[in-house]
C-alpha positions in Angstrom: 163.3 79.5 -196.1 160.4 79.6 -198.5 158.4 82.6 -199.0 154.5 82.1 -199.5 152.5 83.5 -202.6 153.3 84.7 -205.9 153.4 88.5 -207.4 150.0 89.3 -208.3 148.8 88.5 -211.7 148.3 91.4 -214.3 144.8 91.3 -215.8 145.5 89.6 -219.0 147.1 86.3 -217.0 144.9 83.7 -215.7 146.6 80.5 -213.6 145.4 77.4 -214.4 146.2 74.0 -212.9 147.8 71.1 -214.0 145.8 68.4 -214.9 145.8 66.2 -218.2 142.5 65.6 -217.8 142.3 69.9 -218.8 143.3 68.7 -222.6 140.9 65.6 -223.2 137.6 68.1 -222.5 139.4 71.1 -224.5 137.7 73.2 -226.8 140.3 74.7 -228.1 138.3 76.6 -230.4 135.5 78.0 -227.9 137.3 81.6 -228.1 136.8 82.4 -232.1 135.1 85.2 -232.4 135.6 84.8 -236.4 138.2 88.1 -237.0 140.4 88.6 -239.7 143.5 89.0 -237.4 142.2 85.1 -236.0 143.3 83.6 -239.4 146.3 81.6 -239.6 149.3 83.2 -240.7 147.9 86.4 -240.0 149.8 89.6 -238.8 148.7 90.5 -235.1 149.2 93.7 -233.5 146.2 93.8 -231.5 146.4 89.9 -230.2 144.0 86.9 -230.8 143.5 84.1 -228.4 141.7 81.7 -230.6 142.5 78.2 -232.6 141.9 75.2 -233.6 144.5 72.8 -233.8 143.0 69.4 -233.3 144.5 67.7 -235.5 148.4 69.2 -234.1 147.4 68.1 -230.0 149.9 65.5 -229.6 152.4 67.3 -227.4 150.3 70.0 -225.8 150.2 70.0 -222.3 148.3 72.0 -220.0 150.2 74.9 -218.1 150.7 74.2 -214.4 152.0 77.9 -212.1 151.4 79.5 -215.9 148.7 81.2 -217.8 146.8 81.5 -220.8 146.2 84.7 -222.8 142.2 86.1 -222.8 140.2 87.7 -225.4 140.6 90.7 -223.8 143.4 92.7 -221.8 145.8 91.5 -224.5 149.2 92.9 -222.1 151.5 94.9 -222.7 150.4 98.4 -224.7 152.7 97.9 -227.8 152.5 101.5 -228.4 156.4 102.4 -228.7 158.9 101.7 -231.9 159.1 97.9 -233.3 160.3 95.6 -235.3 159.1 92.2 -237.2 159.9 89.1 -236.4 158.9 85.9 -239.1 159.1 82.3 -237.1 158.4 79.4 -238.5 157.0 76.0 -236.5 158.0 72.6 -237.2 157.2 69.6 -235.1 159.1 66.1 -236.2 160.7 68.4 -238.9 157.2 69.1 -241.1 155.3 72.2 -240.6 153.0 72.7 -237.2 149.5 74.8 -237.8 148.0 76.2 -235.3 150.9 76.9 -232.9 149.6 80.7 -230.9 153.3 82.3 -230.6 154.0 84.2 -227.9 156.3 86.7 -226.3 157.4 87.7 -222.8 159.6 89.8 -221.0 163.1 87.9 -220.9 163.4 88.7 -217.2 160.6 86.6 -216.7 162.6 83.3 -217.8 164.8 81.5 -215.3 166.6 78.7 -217.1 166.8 75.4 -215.1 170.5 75.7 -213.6 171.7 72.4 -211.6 171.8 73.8 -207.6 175.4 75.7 -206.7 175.7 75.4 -203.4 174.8 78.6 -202.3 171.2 80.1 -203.2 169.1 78.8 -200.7 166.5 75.7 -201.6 163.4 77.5 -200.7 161.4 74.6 -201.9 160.6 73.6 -197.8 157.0 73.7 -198.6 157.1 71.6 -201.5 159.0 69.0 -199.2 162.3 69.5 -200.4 164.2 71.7 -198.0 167.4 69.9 -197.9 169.6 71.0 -201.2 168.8 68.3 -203.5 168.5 67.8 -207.3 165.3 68.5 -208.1 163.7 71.4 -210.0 160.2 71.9 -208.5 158.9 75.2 -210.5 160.8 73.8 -213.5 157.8 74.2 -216.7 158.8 73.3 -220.0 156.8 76.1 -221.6 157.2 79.4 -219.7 160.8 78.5 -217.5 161.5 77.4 -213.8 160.7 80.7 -212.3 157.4 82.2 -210.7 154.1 82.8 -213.1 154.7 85.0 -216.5 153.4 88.2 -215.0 152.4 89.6 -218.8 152.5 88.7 -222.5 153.5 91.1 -224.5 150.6 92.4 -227.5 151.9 90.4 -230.5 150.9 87.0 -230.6 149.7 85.2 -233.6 149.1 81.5 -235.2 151.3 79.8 -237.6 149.7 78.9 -241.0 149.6 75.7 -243.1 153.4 76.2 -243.6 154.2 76.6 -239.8 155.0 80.4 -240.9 153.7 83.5 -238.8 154.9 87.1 -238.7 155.0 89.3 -236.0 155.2 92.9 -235.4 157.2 93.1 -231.6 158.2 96.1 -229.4 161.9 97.1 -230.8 165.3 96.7 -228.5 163.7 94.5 -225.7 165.2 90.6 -225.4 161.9 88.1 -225.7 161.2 84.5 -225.0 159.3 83.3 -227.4 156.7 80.7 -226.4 153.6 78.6 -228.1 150.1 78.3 -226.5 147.0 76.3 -227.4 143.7 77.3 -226.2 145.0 76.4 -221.9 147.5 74.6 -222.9 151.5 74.9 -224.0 153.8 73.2 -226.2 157.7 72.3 -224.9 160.1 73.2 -227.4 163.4 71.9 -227.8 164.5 75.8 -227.1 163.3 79.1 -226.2 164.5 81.6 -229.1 164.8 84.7 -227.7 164.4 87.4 -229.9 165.7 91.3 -229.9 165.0 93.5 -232.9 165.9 96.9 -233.5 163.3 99.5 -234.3 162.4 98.7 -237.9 164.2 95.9 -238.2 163.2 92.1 -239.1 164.2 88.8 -237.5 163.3 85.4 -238.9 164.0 82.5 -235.8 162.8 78.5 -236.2 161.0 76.9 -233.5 160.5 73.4 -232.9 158.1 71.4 -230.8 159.6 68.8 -228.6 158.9 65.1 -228.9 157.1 63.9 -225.8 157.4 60.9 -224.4 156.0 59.1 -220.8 158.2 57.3 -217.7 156.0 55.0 -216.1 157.0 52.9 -212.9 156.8 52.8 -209.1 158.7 53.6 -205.7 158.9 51.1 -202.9 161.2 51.0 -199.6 163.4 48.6 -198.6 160.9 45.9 -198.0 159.0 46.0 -201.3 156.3 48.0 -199.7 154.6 50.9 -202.3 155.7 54.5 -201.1 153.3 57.3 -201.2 154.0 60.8 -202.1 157.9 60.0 -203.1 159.0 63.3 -205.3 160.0 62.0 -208.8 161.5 63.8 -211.5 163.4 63.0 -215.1 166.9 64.0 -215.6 169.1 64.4 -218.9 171.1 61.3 -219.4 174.3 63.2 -218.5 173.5 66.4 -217.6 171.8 68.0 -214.1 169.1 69.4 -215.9 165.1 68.5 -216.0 163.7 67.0 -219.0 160.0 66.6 -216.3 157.8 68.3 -214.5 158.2 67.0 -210.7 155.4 64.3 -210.0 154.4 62.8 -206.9 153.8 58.8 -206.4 150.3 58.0 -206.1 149.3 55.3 -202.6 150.3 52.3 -204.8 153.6 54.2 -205.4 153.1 54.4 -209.2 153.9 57.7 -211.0 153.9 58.5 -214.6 155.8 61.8 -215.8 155.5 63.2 -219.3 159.3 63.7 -220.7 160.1 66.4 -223.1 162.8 66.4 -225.8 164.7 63.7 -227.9 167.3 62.1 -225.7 167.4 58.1 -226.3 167.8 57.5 -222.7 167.2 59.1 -219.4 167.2 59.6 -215.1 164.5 59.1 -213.3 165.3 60.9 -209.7 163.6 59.9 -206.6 163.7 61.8 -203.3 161.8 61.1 -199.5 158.9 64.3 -199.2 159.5 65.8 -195.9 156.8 68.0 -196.0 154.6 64.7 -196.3 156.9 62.7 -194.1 157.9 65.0 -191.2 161.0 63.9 -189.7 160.4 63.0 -185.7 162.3 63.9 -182.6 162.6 60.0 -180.6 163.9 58.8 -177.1 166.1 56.8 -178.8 168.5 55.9 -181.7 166.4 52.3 -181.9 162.8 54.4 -182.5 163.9 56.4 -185.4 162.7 55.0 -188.4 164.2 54.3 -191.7 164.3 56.9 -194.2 164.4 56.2 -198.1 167.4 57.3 -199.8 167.5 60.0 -202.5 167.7 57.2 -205.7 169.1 57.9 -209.4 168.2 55.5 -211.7 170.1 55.9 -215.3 169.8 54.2 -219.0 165.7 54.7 -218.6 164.1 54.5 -222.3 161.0 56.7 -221.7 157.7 54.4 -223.3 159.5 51.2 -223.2 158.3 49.6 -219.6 157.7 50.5 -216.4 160.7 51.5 -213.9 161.0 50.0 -210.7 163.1 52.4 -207.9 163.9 50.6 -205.0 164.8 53.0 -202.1 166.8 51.5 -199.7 167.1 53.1 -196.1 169.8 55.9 -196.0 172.5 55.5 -193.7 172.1 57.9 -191.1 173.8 60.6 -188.3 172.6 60.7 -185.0 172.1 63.9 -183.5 172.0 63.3 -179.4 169.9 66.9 -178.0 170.6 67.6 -174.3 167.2 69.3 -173.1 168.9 70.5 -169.5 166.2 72.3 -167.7 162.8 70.3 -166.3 159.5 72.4 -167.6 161.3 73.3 -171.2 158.6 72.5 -173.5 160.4 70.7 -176.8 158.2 70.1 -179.7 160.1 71.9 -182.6 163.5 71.2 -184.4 164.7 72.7 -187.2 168.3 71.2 -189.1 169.1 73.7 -191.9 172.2 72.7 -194.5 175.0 75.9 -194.7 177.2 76.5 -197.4 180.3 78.4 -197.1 179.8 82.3 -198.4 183.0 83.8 -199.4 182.2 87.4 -199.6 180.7 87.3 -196.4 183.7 84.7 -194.6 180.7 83.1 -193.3 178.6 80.2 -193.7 175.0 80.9 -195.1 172.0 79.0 -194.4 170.2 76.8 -196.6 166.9 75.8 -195.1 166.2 72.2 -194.1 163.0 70.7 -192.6 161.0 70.5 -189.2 161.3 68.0 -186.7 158.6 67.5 -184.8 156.3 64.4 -184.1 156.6 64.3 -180.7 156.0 67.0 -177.6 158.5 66.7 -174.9 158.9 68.4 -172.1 161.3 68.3 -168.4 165.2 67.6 -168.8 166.3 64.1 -170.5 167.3 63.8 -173.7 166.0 63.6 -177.6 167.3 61.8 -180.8 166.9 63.0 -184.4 168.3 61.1 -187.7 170.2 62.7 -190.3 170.5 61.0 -193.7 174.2 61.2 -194.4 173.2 62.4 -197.6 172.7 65.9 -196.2 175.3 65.8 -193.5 177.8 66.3 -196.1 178.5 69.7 -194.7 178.0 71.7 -191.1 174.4 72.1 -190.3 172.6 75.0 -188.4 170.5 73.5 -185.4 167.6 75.5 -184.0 164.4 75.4 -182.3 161.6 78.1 -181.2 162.2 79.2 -178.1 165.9 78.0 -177.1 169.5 79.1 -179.1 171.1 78.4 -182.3 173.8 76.6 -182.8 175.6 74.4 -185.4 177.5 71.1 -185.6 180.0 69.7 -188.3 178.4 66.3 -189.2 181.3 64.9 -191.9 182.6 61.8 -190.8 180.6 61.6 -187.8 178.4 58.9 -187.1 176.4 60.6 -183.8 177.3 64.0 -182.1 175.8 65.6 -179.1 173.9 69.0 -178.9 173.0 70.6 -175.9 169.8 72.7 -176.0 170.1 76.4 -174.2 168.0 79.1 -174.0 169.2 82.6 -175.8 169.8 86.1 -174.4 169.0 89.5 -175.5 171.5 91.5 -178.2 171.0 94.9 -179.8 172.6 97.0 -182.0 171.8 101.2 -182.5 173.6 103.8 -184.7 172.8 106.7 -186.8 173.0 107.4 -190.6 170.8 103.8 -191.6 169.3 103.9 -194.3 165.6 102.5 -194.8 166.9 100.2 -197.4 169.6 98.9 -195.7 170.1 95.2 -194.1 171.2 93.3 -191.0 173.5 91.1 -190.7 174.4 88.9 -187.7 177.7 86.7 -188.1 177.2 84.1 -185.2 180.5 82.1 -184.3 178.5 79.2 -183.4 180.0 75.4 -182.4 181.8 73.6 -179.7 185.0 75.2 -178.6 187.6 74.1 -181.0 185.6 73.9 -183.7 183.8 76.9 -183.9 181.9 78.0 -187.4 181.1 81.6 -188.3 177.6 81.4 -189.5 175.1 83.8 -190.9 172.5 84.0 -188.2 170.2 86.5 -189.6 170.6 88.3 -193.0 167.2 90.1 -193.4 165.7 93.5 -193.4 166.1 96.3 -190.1 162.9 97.0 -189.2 164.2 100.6 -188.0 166.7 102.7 -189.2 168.3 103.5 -185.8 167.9 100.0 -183.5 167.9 96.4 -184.2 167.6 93.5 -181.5 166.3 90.0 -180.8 165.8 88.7 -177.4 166.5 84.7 -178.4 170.1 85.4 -180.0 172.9 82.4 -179.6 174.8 83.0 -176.5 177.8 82.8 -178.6 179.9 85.6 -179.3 178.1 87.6 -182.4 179.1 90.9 -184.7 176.5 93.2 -186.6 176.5 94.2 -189.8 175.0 97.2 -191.7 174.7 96.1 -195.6 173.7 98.4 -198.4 173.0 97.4 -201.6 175.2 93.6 -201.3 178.1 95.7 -199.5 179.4 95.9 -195.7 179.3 99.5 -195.2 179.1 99.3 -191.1 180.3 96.6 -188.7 180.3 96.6 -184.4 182.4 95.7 -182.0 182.6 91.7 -181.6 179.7 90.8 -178.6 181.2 88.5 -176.5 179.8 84.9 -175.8 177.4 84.8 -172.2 174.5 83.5 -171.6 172.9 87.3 -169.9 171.9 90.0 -172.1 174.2 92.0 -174.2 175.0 95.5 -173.6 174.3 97.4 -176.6 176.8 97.9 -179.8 176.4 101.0 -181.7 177.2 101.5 -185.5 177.5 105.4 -186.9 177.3 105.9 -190.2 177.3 109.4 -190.5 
């Protein structure tokens, strides 16, 4: 699942939010303070935050999860060998003024990949847990990973010819990237950069045209949706030429779209974390849930797009709730994908149900958009068992709630570093699935246990660094606690 909060900022980073109203009331040139390392096409070593590039704003955008440089704390101490590096800027192929290049750590930069299956979505809070294509952190200027912890000290702004030159630390792979004032400029690549220790590089960077997809999201009965998750795709490709936006309460969203392909996908996905999914008597009180909705051969700036989600099929998932006074308010359905090294399926994440309290025996119904129930899903709730189902080519199936039991494993020669693994052999009889319950840290190095464990039969794993170096005996399935399995390492 997700984890909350971002590595702490160094002191030269400041976050600023996303907003296009930022660039309007920009005074891009508030931070002169008149220095000859300020002037355009000057050499920096010591950094400069200053310009003035009014007349080069078209294409700026303001950096959202990202940061701008300060007039002080210019990052990291450049006080070790380096080398030179001569860019020049164009943007539509004539000479850009004014761009403020930049350099960061390469380790920094996470390329926006299309999902694979395995890495987990971690995107629950943002309202898309289910694996889906969309690439919430994606940012045009500085990458789809977390905030640029730290610039590094050379930094400078191109002259009248678009030229600048650069002294950089020496053997270290950049990303080179172009600020102005709080804002960024996408460019139609990153150039990373790597020069030896006295050496000289010359690399070409070019702004990316920017256009706008304008339009609106309605359901199946024409009715405006609020909050939808939109994003623009490559024509072919499942890769982000968009920030992600969010439909406003008419169900209109506009999205600025970087780069120079004639035609485009515009993505639109149901926000869970918006729209909780509910738990329901019945199959006939679950409500219709918009399908995930591609729409292709979009010309960004030439009309408005109109995405019509229609409801998505869905699986029914029946929940036995066996025992009068078990108090059911929470559900969680996470997606798994099939792990190789571990012969194991992994878990994924997937959202909360939960709109309504229940309590005593009966029984409970949750929809699954067939979408996601393309593989087995992981079924859980606070205060009763795991388990999982194999949805594919099912239309309903049945789960019956249970409460868990206490497991434990001890041993010697852990290591403080060292993980847990629990492989959970999870499913009806017959079609059993060997899941990866819990794949976290120990907590101890001599003990591990959980008192809520599936009452399936489990094994315990010992994993240092990615490897199985430690396994128990196999804890058979019963629904009393465990007698404890030891591990010895030594």
């Amino acid at each position: 699942m997700c984890e909350s909060g971002e590595p702490p900022l160094a002191p030269s980073v400041t976050p600023v939010a996303a907003d296009a109203g930022v660039l309007a009331d920009l005074d891009v040139g508030r931070q002169s303070r008149g220095r000859a390392s300020d002037r355009p096409g000057a050499t920096v070593q010591d950094g400069s935050s200053a310009v003035d590039a009014s007349a080069n704003g078209a294409g700026r955008i303001a950096l959202r999860d990202a940061q701008v440089i300060r007039e002080h704390d210019y990052g990291v101490d450049a006080t070790g060998p380096t080398g030179r590096v001569e860019a020049l800027m164009l943007k539509d192929g004539r000479p850009f003024q004014g761009g403020h290049v930049c350099f960061f750590s390469e380790d920094q930069f996470v390329e926006p990949a299309p999902w694979d299956g395995v890495r987990s979505s971690a995107d629950a809070h943002l309202g898309v847990p289910f694996p889906t294509g969309l690439w919430p952190h994606f940012d045009p200027v500085l990458g789809s990973g977390g905030p640029v912890r730290q610039f590094e000290i050379a930094r400078g702004m191109t002259d009248a010819e678009g030229r600048v030159t650069l002294n950089v630390p020496a053997d270290r792979s950049l990303v080179t990237c172009v600020l102005i004032g709080m804002s960024g400029i996408p460019l139609t690549s990153q150039p990373r950069v790597r020069v030896d220790e006295g050496g000289k590089v010359a690399i070409t960077i070019e702004a990316a045209q920017q256009r706008t997809v304008r339009g609106r999201c309605v359901d199946g009965d024409g009715e405006p949706l609020e909050g939808i998750l939109v994003q623009v795709l490559s024509p072919l490709a499942e890769r982000p030429v968009s920030r992600l936006a969010h439909t406003t309460k008419t169900g209109e969203f506009s999205v600025d779209v970087f780069g120079d392909d004639p035609e485009v996908r515009v993505r639109a996905v149901w926000n869970y974390a918006k729209y909780p999914l509910g738990i329901y008597e019945s199959e006939s009180e679950v409500p219709p849930v918009p399908a995930e909705t591609t729409v292709s051969g979009i010309v960004p700036g030439e009309g408005d797009v109109h995405i019509w989600m229609q409801p998505a099929p869905l699986v029914f998932i029946e929940l036995t709730i066996p025992e009068s006074g078990f108090r059911f308010d929470h559900l969680q359905i996470e997606g798994l994908a099939f792990d190789p090294r571990s012969a194991a399926w992994g878990r994924l994440g997937g959202p909360l149900y939960g709109h309504s309290q229940r309590a005593g025996g009966g029984g409970a119904v949750v929809g699954v958009p067939k979408s996601v129930a393309v593989r087995p899903l992981l079924v859980w709730g606070l205060g009763w068992a795991v388990t999982a189902i194999d949805p594919r080519g099912r239309e309903r199936l049945a789960v019956a709630i249970t409460r868990g039991r206490r497991t434990s494993v001890q041993g010697s020669g852990w290591r403080a570093t060292d993980q847990i693994r629990v492989i959970a052999i999870l499913g009806p009889p017959g079609a059993e699935l060997p899941c990866i319950w819990v794949d976290g840290d120990l907590g101890h190095v001599d003990r591990w246990a959980h008192d809520n464990s599936p009452i399936s039969a489990i094994e315990f794993q010992i994993v240092r660094d990615g490897v199985v170096v430690g396994r128990s005996a196999r804890v058979p399935a019963g629904t009393d606690a465990a007698e404890p399995v030891v591990i010895d390492l030594d």
